[in-house]
N, C-alpha and C positions, 0 to 999 in steps of 0.2 A: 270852668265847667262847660261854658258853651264850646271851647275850643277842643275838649276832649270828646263831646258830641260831635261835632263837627267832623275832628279824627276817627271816630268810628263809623259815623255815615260813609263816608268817604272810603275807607276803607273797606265796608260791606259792601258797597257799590260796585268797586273795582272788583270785588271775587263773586260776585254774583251775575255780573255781565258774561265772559264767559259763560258758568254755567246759562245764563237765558240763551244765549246763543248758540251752544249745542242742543239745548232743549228745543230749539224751535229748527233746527237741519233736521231735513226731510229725506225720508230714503227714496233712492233715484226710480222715476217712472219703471214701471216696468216694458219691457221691449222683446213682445215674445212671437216665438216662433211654435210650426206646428208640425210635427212630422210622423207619417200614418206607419208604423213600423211594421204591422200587419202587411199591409201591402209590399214594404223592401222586402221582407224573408220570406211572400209568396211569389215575387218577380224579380230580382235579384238577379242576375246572370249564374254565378256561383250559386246563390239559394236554389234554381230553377236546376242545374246541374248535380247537386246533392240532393233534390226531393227524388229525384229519379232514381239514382244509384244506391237510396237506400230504402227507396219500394221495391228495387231488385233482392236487396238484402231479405226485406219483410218478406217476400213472396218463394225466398228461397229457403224460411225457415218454413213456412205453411206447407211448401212443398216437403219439407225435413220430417216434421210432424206427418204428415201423411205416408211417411214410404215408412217411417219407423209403427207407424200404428197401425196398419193394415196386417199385418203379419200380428203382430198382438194380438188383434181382434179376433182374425183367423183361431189363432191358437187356444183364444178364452173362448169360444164357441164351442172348436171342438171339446174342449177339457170339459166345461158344461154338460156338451151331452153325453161326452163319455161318464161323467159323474151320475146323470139320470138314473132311479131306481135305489142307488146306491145310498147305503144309511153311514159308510165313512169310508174314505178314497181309500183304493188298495196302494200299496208303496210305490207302484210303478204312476200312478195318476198324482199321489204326491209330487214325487220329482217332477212330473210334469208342472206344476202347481207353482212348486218351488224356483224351475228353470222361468216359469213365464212372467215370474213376481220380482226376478233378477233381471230377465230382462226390459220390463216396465221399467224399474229404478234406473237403469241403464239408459233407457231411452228418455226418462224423463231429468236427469244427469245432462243429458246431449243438448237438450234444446234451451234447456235452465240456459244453460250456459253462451248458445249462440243466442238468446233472446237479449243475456245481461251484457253480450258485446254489441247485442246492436243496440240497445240503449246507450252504451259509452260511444257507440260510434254520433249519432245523434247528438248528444250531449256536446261532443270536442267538434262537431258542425258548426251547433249554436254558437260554441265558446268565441271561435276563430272567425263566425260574422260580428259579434259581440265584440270582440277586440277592434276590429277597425271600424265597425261601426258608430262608438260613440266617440272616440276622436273625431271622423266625419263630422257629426252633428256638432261636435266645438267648433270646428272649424267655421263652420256654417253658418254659428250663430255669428261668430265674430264678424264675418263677412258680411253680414247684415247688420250690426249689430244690436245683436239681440243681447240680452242676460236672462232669459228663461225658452227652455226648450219646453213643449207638451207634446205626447201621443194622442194622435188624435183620437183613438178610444177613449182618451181621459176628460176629453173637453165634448160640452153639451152642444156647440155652436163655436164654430171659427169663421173666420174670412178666408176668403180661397189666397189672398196678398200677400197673409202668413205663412200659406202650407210651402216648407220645404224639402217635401218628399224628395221631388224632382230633384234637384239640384243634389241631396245628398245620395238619393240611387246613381247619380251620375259619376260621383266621386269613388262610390263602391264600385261600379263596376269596373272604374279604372284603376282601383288602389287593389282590389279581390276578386280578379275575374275565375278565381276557382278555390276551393276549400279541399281537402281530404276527409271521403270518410271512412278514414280505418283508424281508429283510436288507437295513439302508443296502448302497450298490452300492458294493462292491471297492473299494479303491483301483486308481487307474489305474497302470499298468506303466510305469514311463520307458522312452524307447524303448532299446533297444539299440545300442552305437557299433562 
């Protein structure tokens, strides 16, 4: 009896070490870095080269909207007062009505459209800093190493020792010193049944 106690202490022991032993591995310190990403996509080389080229974009759609609505305007004022007095448009003031309500849709058609390309252009900006940017930041940690990156928007307090903005704007501007912003073109829509 005492030897088949014996046998199982023993053998409970043996499988239980192990388990104490993974129970008591600790996961490794954390080793982090900080890096202010705000500040890469407003100084950037490339980020600094794209904010401009699509404020030209933006300023050439404002300018778009204005040349296409002034003539509108024009048109809906006069049709206005030519309407004055009048208790239902004669046919000739209709079609005026009609031409100015076509060409609204028209105009409003145009700028839809260069608005939703300069949104994709933006977007395949961000995409293509976005792609080498966080490779960068792997890199970066490893070279430090680190196993945790933060945005420095994310954290309440860092040490200036962590932040490695520097080091990783340095990398982008030698791995992406320029971006495209003209977005491949949309896929096309199937038509509708």
């Amino acid at each position: 009896m005492k030897t088949i106690l014996k046998t199982v202490t023993l053998a409970a022991a043996m499988f239980a070490v192990p388990g104490v032993a993974s129970a008591q591995q600790k996961a490794p310190g954390a080793v982090i870095v900080t890096v202010d990403t705000q500040r890469i996509y407003a100084e950037c080389t490339a980020c600094k080269a794209a904010q401009t080229q699509l404020q030209a974009q933006a300023q050439q759609i404002q300018t778009l909207q204005q040349t296409l609505g002034t003539p509108l305007r024009t048109e809906a004022e006069a049709i206005s007062k030519a309407a004055e007095g009048k208790t239902a448009p004669d046919p000739a003031l209709q079609a005026r009505i009609q031409a100015l309500q076509t060409k609204e849709a028209a105009a409003n058609t145009q700028l839809q459209q260069r608005q939703q390309a300069f949104q994709r252009n933006r977007q395949y900006v961000a995409q293509q800093i976005g792609a080498k940017l966080d490779p960068i930041i792997a890199q970066v940690m490893t070279a430090r190493g680190a196993n945790l990156a933060l945005d420095t928007q994310a954290t309440l307090a860092a040490a200036s020792a962590i932040d490695v903005t520097n080091d990783v704007m340095t990398q982008l501007n030698t791995q992406l010193p320029s971006v495209s912003t003209t977005a491949p073109a949309a896929p096309a829509t199937p038509p509708s049944r």
